[in-house]
N, C-alpha and C positions, 0 to 999 in steps of 0.2 A: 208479047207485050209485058204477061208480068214479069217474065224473064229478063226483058231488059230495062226495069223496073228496081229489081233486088240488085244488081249491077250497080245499077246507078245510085243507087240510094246508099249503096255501100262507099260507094266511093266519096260521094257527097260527106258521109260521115266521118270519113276517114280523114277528111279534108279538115274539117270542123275542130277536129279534135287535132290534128297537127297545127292549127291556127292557134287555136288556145293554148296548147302549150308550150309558143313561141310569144305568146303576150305574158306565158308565167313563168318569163324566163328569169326576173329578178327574186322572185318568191316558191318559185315549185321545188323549195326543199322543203315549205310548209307543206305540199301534199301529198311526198311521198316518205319523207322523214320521218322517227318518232323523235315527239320536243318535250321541254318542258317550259311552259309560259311562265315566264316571272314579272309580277305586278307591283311589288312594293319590297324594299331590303330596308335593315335596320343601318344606320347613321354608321355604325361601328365595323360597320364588314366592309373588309379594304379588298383589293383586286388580287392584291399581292397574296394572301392566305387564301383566296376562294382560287386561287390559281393555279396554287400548293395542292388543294383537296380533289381539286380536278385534275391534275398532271396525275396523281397517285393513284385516282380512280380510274382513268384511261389505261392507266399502265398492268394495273391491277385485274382487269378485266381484258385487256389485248383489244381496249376501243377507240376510237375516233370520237373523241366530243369538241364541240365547235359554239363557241359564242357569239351569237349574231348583234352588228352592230347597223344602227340605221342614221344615217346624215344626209340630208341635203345637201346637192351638186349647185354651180353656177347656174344651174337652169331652174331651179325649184323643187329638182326631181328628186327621190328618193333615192340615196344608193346604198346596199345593204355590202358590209365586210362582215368576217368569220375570223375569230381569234383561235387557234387552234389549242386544243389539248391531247396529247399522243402521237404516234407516230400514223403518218401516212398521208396523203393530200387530197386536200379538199377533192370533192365533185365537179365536175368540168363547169366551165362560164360562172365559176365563185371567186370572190375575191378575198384574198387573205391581208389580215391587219394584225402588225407582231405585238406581242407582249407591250412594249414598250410605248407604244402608239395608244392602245387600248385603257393602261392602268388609268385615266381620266373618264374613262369612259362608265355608264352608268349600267350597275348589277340586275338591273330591273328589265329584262331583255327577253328571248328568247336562246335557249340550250338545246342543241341538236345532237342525236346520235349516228352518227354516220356511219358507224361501220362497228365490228365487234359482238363483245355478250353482252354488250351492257345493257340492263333493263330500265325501261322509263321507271318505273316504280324503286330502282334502287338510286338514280339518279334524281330521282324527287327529294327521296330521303336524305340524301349527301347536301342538297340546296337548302333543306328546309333545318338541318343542325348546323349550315355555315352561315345561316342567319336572313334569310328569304325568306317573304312572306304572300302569303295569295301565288300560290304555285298550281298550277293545272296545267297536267301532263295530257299528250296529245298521239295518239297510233294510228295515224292517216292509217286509209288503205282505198285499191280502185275501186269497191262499192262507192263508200264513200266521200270521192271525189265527183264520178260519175252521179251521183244519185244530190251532190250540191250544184253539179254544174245543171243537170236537163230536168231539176226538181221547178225548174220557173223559168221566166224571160220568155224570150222570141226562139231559143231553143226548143221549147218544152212544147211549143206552137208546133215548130216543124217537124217534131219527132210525131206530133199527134198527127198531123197532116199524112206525112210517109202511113203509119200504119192503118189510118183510115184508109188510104191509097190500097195499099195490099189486101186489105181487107175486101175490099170491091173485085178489084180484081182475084180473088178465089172468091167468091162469090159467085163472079161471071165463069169462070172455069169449071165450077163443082156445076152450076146449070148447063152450060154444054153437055159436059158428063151426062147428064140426063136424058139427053138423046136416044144414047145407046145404052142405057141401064134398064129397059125392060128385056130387050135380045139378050142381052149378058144374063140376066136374073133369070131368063127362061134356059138356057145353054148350060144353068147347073153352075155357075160364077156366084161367089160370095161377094154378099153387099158390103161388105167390107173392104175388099180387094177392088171392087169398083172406084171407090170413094177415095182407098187410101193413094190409087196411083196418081192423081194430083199433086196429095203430098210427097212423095219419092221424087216427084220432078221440084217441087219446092225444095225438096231436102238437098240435090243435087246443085239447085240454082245457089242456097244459101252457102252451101261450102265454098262454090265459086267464085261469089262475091265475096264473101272473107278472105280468099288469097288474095282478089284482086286488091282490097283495100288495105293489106295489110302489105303488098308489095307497091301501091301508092302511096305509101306513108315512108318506105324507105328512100325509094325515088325524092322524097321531096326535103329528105333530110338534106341535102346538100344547098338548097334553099330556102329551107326554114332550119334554120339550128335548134333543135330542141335537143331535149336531155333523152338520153339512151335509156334511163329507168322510166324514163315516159312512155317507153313501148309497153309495158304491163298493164298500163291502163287501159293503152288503146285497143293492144287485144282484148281485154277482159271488156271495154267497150262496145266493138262488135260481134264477140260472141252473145251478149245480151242481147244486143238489136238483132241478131238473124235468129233468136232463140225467143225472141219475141214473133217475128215474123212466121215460125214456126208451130208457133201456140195459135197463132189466128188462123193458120190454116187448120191444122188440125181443131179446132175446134168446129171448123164447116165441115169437115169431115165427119166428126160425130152428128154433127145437128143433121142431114143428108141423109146416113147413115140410118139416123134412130127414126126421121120422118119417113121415109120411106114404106118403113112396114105399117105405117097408118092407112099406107094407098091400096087399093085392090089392086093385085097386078094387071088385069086388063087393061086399068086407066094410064097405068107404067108406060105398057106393050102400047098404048094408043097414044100415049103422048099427054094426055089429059092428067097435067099433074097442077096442083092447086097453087096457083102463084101470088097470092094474097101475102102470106106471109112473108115469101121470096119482096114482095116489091115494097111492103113494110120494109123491112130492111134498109131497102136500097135509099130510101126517101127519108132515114131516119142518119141512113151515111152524108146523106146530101144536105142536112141539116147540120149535122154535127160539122161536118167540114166547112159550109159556111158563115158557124158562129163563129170559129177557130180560125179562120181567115180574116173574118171583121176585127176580131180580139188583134189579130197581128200587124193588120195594118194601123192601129189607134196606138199601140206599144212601138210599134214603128217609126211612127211620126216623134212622141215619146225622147224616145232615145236619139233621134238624130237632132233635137233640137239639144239635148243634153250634150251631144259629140259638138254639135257650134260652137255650145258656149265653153266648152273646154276649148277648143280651138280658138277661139278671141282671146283667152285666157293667157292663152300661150304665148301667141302673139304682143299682148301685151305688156306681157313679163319681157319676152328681150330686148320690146323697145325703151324700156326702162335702164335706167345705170344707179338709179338711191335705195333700190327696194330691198330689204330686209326678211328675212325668212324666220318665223317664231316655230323653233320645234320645240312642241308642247306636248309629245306620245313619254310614254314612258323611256326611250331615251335620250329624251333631251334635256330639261333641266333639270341636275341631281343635286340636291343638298349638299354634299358633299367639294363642288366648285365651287371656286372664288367667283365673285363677279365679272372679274375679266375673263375667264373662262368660259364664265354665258353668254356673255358680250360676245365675244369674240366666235363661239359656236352660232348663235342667231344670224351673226350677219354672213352674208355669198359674196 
């Protein structure tokens, strides 16, 4: 059972995280890229010189820098372009927007390094003397990402749920064990080797299930298109989960372990072992897991009333043909445009 428990859960995970990063497929250069956020530029700094300082910079360091552009589509939606600086091509599913298309476009964006020496910290400095201001540099990495994605939500539910799961189940494994750990303990066997061979098979099941999910996620690449530098996360995602699932074991292993020698061995050899704190345990899992299930079903409800009303949303936008789109983020109306330029960016 728990064996095809760490399987599943792997795979389950594996799925999750191939899911997400085909929903981040317009943005997941935000989380594996290092940027530098730009919030506000001075009236004076044209495209054309900050274009100049960046082509010299790219060239200069042998990097890839890319300026992100954000407009609204016919539908309402966000579509993000990339103005290139240096030699090389974008990352796969980006879209590129030239020079010439760009110089209207507003300095207050996001700057990407995509490739190369170049340092966030030397390209902050190049933004902030070509006349940038409110710059905060950004060095994603798969902690990270991993640790904003399953830090909350109905996520964060189900990852607790899984390790409560496993947790139970060594629990009920290490008690089995129990059976035959007085004959073992009298036969001259260390209680340590008793205990630890649950985990050896946990150890075995967890490598298992990381090929499996890890050869599930390539599988599914031809059906979900994500980014190829998405597989860093994923692995470095399921080595955490099965290196979790690994700490809860061995942790009943020590607890087993070190209670044991509290017992007389007679009581061992006769079976007569004190199960108080065994079923504390058990009834404290069966709580836990039931707050955590109550929490998921009321966040549940939550969020699917939140997915309707974007869904009406939607709906309602293409039944429409007058409606007007106000991009109000940092790039959309820039001091710099005439009024027909804003006009004319607002409306789909």
């Amino acid at each position: 059972m728990k064996r095809f428990f760490v399987m599943l859960s792997n795979l389950l995970t594996s799925l999750f995280l191939v899911w997400m990063f085909t929903i981040w497929s317009d943005t997941y250069v935000s989380h594996y890229y290092p940027s530098v956020s730009v919030h506000t530029s001075k009236t004076e700094v044209s495209f054309e010189k900050l274009a100049d300082r960046l082509s010299y910079l790219a060239k200069e360091t042998d990097s890839l820098i890319a300026m992100q552009h954000q407009e609204p589509d016919a539908e309402g939606k966000t579509v993000f372009t990339y103005t290139v600086f240096g030699q090389g091509k974008l990352p796969e599913h980006l879209s590129e927007k030239n020079h010439k298309d760009a110089t209207r476009s507003s300095l207050a964006t996001n700057y990407f390094i995509f490739r190369g020496n170049l340092t966030v910290e030397r390209l902050t400095s190049v933004l902030k003397h070509a006349g940038l201001e409110h710059l905060y540099p950004n060095l994603p990495s798969s902690l990270s990402v991993l640790a904003s994605v399953f830090s909350s939500g109905f996520q964060l539910i189900a990852l607790l749920i899984f390790l409560l799961t496993f947790g139970v189940l060594s629990l009920i494994s290490q008690i089995l064990n129990l059976r035959s750990a007085g004959i073992r303990l009298i036969s001259g066997e260390n209680r340590w080797n008793i205990f630890l061979r649950p985990f050896s098979q946990d150890l075995i099941h967890t490598l298992i299930g990381l090929v499996l999910g890890l050869l599930f996620a390539v599988l599914l690449k031809p059906f979900f298109p994500f980014p190829l530098i998405a597989l860093k996360t994923l692995v470095t995602g399921l080595i955490l989960y099965n290196s979790c699932l690994l700490f809860i074991s061995l942790f009943f292993v020590v607890l087993f372990a070190t209670s044991i020698t509290k017992i007389p061995l007679m009581q061992v050899i006769k079976g007569q072992i004190p199960v108080r704190g065994i079923i504390s345990l058990i009834l404290i899992g069966q709580l836990l897991a039931v707050i955590i299930v109550s929490i998921g079903v009321s966040r549940t409800s939550i969020y699917s009333k939140a997915w309707q009303k974007q869904e009406q949303g939607q709906v309602a936008w293409r039944q429409e043909s007058s409606l007007i789109t106000l991009s109000l983020g940092r790039d959309g109306v820039d001091p710099r445009q005439s009024q027909e330029e804003i006009t004319r960016k607002q409306k789909v």
